[in-house]
N, C-alpha and C positions, 0 to 999 in steps of 0.2 A: 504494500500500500504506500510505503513511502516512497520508495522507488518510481512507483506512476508518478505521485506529486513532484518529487523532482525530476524528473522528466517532462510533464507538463509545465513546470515554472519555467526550464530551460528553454522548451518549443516557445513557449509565451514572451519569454526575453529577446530570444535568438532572433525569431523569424519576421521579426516588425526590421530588425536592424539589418538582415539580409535584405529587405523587400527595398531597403533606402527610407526606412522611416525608424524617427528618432522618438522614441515614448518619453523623453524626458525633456529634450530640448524644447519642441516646438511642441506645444498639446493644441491640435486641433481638434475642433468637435469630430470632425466626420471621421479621423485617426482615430479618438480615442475610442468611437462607436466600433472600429474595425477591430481594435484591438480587443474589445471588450467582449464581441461575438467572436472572434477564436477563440478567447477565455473560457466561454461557455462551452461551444464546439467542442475544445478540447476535455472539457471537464466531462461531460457529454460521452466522449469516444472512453477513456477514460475514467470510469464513477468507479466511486469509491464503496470499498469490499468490506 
């Protein structure tokens, strides 16, 4: 179980900064809704056992 969690925190961190987008620099609405729906997505693919 914790192993998912961090693995989804790492996809959750990683994959905004791969895409060319920065979660901390620039917080844009329509960013932070994108990021916020792979959060779920991930959590989703992912649930907790």
């Amino acid at each position: 179980m914790l192993e998912k969690f961090f693995y989804a925190t790492m996809i959750t961190l990683l994959l905004p900064i791969l895409l060319g987008i920065s979660p901390f620099s620039k917080p844009q609405s329509l960013n932070f809704q994108e990021i916020t729906w792979k959060n779920n997505h991930i959590q989703n693919t992912f649930p907790e056992t």
